[in-house]
N, C-alpha and C positions, 0 to 999 in steps of 0.2 A: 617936500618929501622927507621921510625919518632919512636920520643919518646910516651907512654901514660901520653896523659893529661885529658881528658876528660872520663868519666864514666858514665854508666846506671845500678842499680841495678833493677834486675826483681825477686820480689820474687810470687812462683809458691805454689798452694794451694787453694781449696773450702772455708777450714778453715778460710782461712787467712778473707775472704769476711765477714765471720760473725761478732756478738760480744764476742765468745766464744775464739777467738787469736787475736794475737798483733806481728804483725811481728816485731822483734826486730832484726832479724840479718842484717837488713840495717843500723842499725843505729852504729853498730860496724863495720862492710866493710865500711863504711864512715868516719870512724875515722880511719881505718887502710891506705885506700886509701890517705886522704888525709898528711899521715904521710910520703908519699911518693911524693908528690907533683902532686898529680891524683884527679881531682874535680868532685864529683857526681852531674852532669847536670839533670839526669833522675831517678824517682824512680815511680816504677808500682809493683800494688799486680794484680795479674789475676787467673782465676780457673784452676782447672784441665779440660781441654778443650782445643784439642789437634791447632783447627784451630782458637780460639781465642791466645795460648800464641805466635802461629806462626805468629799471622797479627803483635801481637805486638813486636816481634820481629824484623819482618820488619819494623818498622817503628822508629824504634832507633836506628839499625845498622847502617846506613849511619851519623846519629848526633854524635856517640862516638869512642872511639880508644878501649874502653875496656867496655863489657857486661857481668856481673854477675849475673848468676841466681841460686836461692838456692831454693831447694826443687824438687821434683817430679821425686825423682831417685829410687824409691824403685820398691821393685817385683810386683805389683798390676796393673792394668788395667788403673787404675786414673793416674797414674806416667809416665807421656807422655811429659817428659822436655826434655829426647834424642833424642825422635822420631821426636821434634818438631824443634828442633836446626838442628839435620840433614835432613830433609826437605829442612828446609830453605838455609842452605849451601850447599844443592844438595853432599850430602855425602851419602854412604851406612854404614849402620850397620854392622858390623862383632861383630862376639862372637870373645870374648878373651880368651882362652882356661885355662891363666893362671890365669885370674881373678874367672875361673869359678873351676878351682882344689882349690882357697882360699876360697869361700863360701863354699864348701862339707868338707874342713878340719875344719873352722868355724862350720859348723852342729854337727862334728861328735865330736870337741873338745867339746861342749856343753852338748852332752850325749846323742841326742836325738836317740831314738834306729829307727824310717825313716829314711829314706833316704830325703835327699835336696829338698823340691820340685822343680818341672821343672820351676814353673814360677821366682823363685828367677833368673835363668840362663837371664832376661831382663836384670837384674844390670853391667852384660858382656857383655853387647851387647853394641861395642866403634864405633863412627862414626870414617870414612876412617881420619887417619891422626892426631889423639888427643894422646893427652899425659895422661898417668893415673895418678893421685894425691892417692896415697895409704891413704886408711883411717883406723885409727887403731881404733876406736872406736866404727866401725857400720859394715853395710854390704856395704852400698851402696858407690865405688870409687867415686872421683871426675872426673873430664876431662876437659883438657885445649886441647885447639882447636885454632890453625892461622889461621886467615881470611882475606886473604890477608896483609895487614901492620897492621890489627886489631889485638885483640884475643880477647875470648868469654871462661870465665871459667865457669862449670858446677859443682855446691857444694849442698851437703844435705842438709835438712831442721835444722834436731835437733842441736841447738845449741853448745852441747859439741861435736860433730863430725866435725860441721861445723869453729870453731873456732881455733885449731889444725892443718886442712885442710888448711886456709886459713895464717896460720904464717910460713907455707914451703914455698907456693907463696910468701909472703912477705921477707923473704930470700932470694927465685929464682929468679923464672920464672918473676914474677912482678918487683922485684926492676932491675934486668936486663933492663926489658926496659922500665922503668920510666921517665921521663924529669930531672930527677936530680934536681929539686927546691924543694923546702918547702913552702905548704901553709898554713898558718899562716893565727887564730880567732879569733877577741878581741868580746868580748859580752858587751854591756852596758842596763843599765837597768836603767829607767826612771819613776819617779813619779809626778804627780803634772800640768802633761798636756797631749793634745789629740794628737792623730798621727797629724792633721793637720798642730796644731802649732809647734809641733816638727820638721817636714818635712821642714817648709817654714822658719823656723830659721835655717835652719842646711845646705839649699840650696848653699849659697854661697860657704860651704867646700865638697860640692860635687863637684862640678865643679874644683875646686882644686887637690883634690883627682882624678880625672878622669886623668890629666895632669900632675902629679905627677910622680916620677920614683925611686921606683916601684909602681906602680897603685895600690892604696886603692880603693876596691870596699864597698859598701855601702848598705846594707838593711833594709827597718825600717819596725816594725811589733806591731800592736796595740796589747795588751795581757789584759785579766782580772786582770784592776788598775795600770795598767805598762804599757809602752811601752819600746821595747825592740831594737835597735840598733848593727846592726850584720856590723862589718869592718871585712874584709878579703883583704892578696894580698899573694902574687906569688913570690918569691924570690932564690936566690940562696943558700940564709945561715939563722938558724935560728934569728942569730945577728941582719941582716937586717930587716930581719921580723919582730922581736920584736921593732925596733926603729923605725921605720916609724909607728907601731900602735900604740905606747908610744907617738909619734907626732901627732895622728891623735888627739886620745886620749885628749890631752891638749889642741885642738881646739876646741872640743866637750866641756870641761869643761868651756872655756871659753866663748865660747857663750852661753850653758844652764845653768851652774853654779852649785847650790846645787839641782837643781832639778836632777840629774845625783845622783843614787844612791850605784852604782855599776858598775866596770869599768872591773871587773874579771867574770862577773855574779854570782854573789853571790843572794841570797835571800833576798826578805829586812829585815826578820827573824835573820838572819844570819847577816847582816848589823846591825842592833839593837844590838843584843847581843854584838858585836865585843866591839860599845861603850859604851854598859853599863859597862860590864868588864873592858876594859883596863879603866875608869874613875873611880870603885869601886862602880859603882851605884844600886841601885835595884828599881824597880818596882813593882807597884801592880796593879791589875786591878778590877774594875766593869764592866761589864758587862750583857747589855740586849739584844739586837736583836739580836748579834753577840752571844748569847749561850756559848761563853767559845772559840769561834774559834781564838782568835789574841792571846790567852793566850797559846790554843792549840800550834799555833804555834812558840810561840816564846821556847815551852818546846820541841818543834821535835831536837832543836837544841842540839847535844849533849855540856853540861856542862852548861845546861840553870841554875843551881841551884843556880850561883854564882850570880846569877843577880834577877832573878825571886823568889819575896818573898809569894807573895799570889794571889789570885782571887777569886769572887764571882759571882754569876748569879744572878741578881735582877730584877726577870722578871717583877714582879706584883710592883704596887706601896707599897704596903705595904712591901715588902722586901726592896725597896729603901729607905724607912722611918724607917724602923725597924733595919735593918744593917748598913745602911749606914749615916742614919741621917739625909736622902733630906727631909724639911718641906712639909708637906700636904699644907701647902696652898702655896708654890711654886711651885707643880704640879698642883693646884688646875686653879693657875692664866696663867702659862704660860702650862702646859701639861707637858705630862711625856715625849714628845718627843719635846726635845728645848734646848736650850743651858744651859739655866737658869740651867735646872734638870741634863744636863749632867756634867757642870761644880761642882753641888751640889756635885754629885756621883764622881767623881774625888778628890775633897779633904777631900770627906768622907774616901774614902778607903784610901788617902794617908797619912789623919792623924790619923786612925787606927790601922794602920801596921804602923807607923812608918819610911816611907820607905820618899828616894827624890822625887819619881816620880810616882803619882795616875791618872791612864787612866779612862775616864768614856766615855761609848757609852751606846748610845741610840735610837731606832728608828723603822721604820715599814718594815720590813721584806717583806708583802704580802703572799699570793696573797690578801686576804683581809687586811681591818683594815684603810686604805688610806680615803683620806677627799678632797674636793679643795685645800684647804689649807696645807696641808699637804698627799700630794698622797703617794701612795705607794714608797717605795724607799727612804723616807725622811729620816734621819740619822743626828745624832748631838753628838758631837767628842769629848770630852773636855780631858788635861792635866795640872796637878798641881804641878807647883816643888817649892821646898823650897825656899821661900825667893825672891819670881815670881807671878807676878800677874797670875792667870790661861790662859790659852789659851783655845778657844773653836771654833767651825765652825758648818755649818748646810748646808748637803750635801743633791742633788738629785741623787741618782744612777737610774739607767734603769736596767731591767732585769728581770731574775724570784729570788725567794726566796732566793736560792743559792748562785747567784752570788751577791744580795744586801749583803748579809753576806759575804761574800769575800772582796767587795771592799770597807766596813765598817771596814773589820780587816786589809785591806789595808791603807787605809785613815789613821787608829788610831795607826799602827805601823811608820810610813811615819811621821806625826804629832810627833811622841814621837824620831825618828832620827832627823828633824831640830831643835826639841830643844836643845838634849843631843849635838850638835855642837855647840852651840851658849854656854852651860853649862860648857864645858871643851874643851879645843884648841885640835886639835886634835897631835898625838904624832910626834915626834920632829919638836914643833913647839918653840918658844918662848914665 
């Protein structure tokens, strides 16, 4: 039989359609798949709707070697994932008599003084030719199914049934017929420029990669304040895997350089902190537009204490003046939202606290408040280190309110990593 390489997870649910769930059991069958060297090509949510999950059905079986659908195994009328798979594979239904003696001993071990209902007896009911996946957590078995050189497993929805379920396949039945490679993901994360220019500097080592052996594949994806660079290839061992992404990796640095902020995907939260720490350093912040959000995150981090000394919110002018010590008539002359006031607020809070490093942001959020000259979205960045003339910038973002605050606490944590590099060499350096 060909190996499986290729995969389609179909996850099955009304639910899932709304905003009230969040299919997350795709996002683990994709990490488990691809620990076996099995790439998910295809991922669809669809309702409980017996001739909508069948069209979809057909129309990904012939693209994949292997289809995973989780959900819609239970007793109820909605739970049409058997009926629809054996349709589609022109199988009949048969009760499994033994599946249906485990449900009544399940009822009865539970205490309930009824009897099983009848409609639970749909859970036994196995298309001609599937294999039972015993589920020790629920009611509902799994079923794995050959389709021709294919297979097609059938797993419950709720995640602690479905994840158990799915580590016996990864034992068996699935590493049995796996391709034997390992695919192998490097994530990089990028600050400091647009997909466009990312894309067209990065062009020449795609075409490299394409011809390469073993083949680096390549995905670039613009993100709120980041862009994000997905390498993947295909290999026989993890050894190789890892050195050809370790080689891609150090092409990527050398054409983007420091704009490259993360080579493991790390956060730039997570990034910052790294350097503040291993250099002994601490920070403070002011903050206005951004409400406390760069400060918020730089303390998600767990052991932000070591580094992270203070913040403030200085929303009104008179807080900037009163805590911080920005002159009225430096707001007066340049505005509260400018470099002038954001750098003011930077060495206010840094020579406050006492600390190396005073961030000051500033600027117009929206949806009001914008000007010609300063529209919505205008933002002004500044950091202050000891013994350093301040650094400041004065950004336009696009967006709603949100994400101006996002890519403000983006910008002012990014600004406070090129410096802390240039502040201390980074470690085992000379």
């Amino acid at each position: 039989m060909i190996p499986l390489k290729r995969a389609a997870i179909i996850a099955v649910g009304s639910e899932l359609l709304t905003p009230l769930r969040v299919d997350t059991n795709s996002l683990f069958i994709t990490e488990q798949l691809n620990l076996l060297g099995i790439d998910v090509t295809v991922k669809a949510v669809v309702g409980d709707a017996r001739a909508e999950l069948a069209q979809l059905f057909r129309a990904v079986r012939p693209r994949v070697d292997v289809v995973v659908f989780t959900g819609g195994l239970g007793p109820t009328d909605d739970d049409v994932t058997r009926e629809a798979v054996a349709a589609v594979l022109e199988r009949q239904l048969i009760e499994d008599e033994a599946i249906t003696d485990r449900l009544r001993a399940r009822f009865a071990a539970r205490g309930f003084t009824s009897p099983m209902p009848e409609n639970n007896r749909r859970q036994a009911m196995v298309p001609e030719g599937a294999r039972v996946i015993e589920n020790t957590r629920g009611s509902a078995p799994g079923l794995w199914l050959e389709d021709g050189e294919r297979v097609v497993a059938l797993l419950p929805g709720p995640p602690r049934e479905l994840k158990p379920m799915f580590a016996t396949l990864m034992d068996g039945w699935l590493k049995e017929r796996a391709a034997g490679a390992v695919l192998a993901r490097r994530v990089l994360r990028i600050a400091g420029r647009i997909e466009s220019q990312t894309d067209e500097a990065l062009q020449p080592l795609y075409r490299g990669w394409d011809q390469s052996s073993p083949r680096i594949a390549a995905t670039i994806l613009a993100a709120l304040g980041q862009i994000e660079l997905y390498l993947s290839t295909q290999t026989t061992s993890r050894e190789v895997a890892d050195k050809a992404l370790d080689a891609a990796t150090e092409q990527v640095l050398t054409v983007i350089g420091e704009d490259v902020f993360s080579t493991r995907g790390e956060s730039l939260e997570e990034v910052v902190g790294e350097r503040l720490a291993a250099a002994g350093l601490h920070i403070a912040l002011a903050e206005s537009c951004t409400g406390g959000l760069a400060t918020s995150r730089l303390t998600d981090v767990a052991g932000s204490s070591r580094y992270v000394d203070r913040a403030i919110i200085t929303y009104s002018n008179e807080a900037k003046t009163a805590l911080l010590g920005v002159p009225p008539a430096l707001i007066a002359e340049h505005g509260a939202v400018s470099e002038a006031v954001a750098r003011a607020m930077a060495e206010g809070i840094r020579e406050r606290s006492g600390v190396e490093i005073g961030v000051g942001i500033t600027g117009i959020a929206g949806p009001g408040g914008g000007s010609p000259e300063k529209p919505v979205g205008t933002v002004a960045v500044a950091v202050a280190t000891a013994g350093a003339a301040t650094t400041s910038r004065l950004y336009r973002f696009h967006g709603e309110r949100e994400q101006v605050k996002f890519q403000a606490s983006q910008a002012a944590l990014d600004m406070v990593r090129r410096l802390t590099a240039r502040i201390v060499q980074p470690q085992g350096t000379e």
